[in-house]
N, C-alpha and C positions, 0 to 999 in steps of 0.2 A: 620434479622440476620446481626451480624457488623463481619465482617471478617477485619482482624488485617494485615497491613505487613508493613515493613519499607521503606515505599513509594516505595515499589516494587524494590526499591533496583535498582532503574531504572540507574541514574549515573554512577551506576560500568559496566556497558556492553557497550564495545566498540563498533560500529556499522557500524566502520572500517574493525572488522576481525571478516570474518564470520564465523570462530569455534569459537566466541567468543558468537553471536548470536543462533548459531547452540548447544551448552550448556545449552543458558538460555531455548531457546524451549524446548529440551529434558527432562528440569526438567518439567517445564509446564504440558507435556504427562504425565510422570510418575505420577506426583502429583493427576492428573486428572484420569488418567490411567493407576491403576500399571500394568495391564497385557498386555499392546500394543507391538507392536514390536517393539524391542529396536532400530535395525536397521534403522527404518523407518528414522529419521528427517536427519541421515548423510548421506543416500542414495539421500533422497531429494535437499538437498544440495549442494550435489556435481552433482547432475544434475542444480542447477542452476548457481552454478560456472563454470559446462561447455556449458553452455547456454554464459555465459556472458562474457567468456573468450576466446571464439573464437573457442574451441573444441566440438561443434555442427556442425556436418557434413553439409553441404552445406550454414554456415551460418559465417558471420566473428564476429569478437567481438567488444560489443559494444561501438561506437564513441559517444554518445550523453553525453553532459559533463554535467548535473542535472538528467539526469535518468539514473543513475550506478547502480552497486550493490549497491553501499553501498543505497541509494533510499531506495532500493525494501528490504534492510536487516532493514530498520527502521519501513519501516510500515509493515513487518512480525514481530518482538519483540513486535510493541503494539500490532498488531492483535491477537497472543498467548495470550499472559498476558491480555487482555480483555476478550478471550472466557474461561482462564483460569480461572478468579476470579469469571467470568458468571457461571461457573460449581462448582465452590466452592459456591456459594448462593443457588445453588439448585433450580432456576428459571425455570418454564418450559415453553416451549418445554426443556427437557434436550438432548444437543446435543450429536451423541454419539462419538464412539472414530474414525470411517470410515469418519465421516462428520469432524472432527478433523481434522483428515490428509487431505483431502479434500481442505479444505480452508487453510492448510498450503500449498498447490499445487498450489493453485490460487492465493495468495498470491504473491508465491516464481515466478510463471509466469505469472502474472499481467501485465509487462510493456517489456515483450519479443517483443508488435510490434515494437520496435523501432531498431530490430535487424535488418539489410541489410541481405542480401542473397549476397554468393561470388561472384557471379557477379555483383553487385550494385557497380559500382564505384563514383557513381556522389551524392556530399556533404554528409551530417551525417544520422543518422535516426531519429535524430530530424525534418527533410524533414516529417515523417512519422504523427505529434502530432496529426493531424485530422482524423485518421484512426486506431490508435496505440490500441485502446480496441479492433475494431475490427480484424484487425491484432494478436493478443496476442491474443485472442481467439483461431481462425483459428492455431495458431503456438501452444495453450498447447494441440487442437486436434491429432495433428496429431502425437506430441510431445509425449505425453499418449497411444494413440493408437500402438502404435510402440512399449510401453513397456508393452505391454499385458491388459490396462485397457480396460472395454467395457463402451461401448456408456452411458448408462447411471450415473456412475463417471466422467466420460470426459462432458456432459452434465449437471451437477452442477458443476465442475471449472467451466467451462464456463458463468454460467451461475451466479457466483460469482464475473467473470471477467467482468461484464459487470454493474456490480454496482459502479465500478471505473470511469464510463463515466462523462464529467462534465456535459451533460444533458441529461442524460440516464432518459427515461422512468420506474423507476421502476417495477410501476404495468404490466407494458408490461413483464418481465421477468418471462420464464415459471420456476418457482419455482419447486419441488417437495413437499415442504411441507412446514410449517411454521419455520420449525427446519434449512432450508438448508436457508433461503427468511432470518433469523438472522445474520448466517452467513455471507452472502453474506453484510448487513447490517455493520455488525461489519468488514469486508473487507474495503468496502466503509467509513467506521471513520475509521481505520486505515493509511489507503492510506494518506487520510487526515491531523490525528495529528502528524502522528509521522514524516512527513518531516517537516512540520510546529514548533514543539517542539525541533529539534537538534538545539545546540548551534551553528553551522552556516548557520544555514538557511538564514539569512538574507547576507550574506557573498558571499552566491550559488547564491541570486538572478539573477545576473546579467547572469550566465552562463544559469539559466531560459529564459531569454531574446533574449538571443542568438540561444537557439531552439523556442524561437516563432517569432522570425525576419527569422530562416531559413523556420520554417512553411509557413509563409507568402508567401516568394519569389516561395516556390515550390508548391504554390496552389494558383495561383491570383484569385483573384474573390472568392473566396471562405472561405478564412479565416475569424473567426468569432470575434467579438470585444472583446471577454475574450480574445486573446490572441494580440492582434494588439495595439501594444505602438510606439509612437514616437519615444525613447529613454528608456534605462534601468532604469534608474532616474525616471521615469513616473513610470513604472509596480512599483518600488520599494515604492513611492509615495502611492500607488494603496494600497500597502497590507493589512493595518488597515480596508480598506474597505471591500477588497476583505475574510478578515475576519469577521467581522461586519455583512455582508449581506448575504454570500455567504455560508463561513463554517460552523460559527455558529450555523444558520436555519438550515442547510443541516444534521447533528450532532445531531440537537436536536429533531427534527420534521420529517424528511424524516426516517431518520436512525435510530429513534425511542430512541434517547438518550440512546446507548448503552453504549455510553463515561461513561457515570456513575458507569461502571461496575471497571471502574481505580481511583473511589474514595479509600480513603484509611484513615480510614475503611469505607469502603461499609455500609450501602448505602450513607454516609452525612460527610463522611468528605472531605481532600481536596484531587484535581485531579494532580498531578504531571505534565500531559501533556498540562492541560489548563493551569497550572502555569506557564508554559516552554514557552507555545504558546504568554503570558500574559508577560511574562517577555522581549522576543524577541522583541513584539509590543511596549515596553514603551521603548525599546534603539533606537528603529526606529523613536519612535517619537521624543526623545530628541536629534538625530543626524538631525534630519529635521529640528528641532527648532532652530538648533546651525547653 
């Protein structure tokens, strides 16, 4: 089946303003789901705009200067528009629309460990990068639980959130089913492409650096070489590689090549995000050549 779009029309959605994001999702549902509840993606939303804005009771607003909102609102838009065009093909497991909102949940609280608590006075939450899955876990738990979900939808976010780990065990993940284990999958290539595909990724890098030099100091002995560079210049050096060996594989093979779900048309034409991702890497390398 070749499903048609205009490269997803990716370019027009700012990823700055999240009713701009919160839009492109809503049509996603509907398209997917005319009968879901309309409510749902702006209530979502605006829980993670008060997550992130500092109106989370006991929790201040996030200081980490590469894991923002705006972050977490890029690799929600592809993670949508991935499960979206996944349910336009008709592939099964077909997800359904509970598992839908599910993983826009996990998603949207994917990278909350990196929120301090109001008493946390000491450096950013970039302090947090070696613990921030399991963190953000523990915080959509309780986060959920509080607004009425039961244990087991709070137990697949979760359990989606832990597919964002950089060496998360997969098969370790108690899945529900093969339907939730995609999911969480297509989380996991989101997370991924869609900071890697904005036009200033390469631009953010150094502010990346910055949380993994703070990582460092606040966990001696313990930080691992994925995040430990001499200088920003290095990590930035790094990235061709870091894509090469690391995302690539991980995309195609771990994650089961879900990225393919953003060819356009499906299944064989081109991918927007590996273009972007592809386009990034060749200005990177002609500034390093120069």
């Amino acid at each position: 089946m070749r499903l048609r779009r205009n490269l997803l029309r990716l370019h027009a959605v700012n990823t700055k303003d999240p009713d701009a994001v919160a839009q492109e999702v809503e049509a996603v549902l509907r398209r997917s789901f005319p009968g879901a509840e309309a409510a749902f993606v702006r209530r979502a939303f605006g829980w993670v705009r008060d997550c992130f804005g500092g109106r989370c009771p006991g929790y201040q607003a996030i200081d980490a200067g590469y894991h923002d909102l705006e972050h977490t609102l890029q690799g929600t838009l592809c993670l949508m528009r991935l499960l979206g065009r996944r349910h336009e093909a008709g592939v099964p497991p077909v997800l359904s629309a509970s598992l839908f909102e599910r993983a826009l949940l996990a998603i949207l609280l994917h990278d909350t460990g990196y929120l301090k608590t109001t008493g946390d006075a000491e450096g950013t939450g970039a302090k947090y990068t070696l613990t921030h899955v399991t963190r953000s876990g523990e915080f959509a738990a309780q986060f959920l639980a509080a607004r009425g979900y039961d244990p087991a939808p709070v137990q697949s976010v979760q359990n989606m959130i832990r597919c964002t780990g950089v060496n998360a065990d997969l098969q370790a993940i108690p899945f529900a089913d093969d339907a939730e284990r995609i999911a969480g999958y297509a989380l996991g290539t989101a997370d991924l492409l869609g900071q890697m595909a904005a036009d200033d990724y390469l631009e953010k890098l150094p502010e990346l650096y910055q949380e993994f030099t703070e990582a460092v100091r606040f966990n001696p002995g313990r930080a691992l070489p994925s995040i430990t560079f001499a200088s920003a210049e290095e990590l930035v050096r790094s990235t061709p590689g870091f894509w090469e060996r690391y995302v690539w594989p991980k995309i195609n093979q771990d994650f089961r090549g879900l990225f393919r779900f953003l060819n356009d048309p499906y299944p064989d034409g081109p991918n927007w995000y590996v273009r972007q991702v592809e386009a990034n890497l060749a200005r990177l390398r002609l500034k390093l050549a120069a």
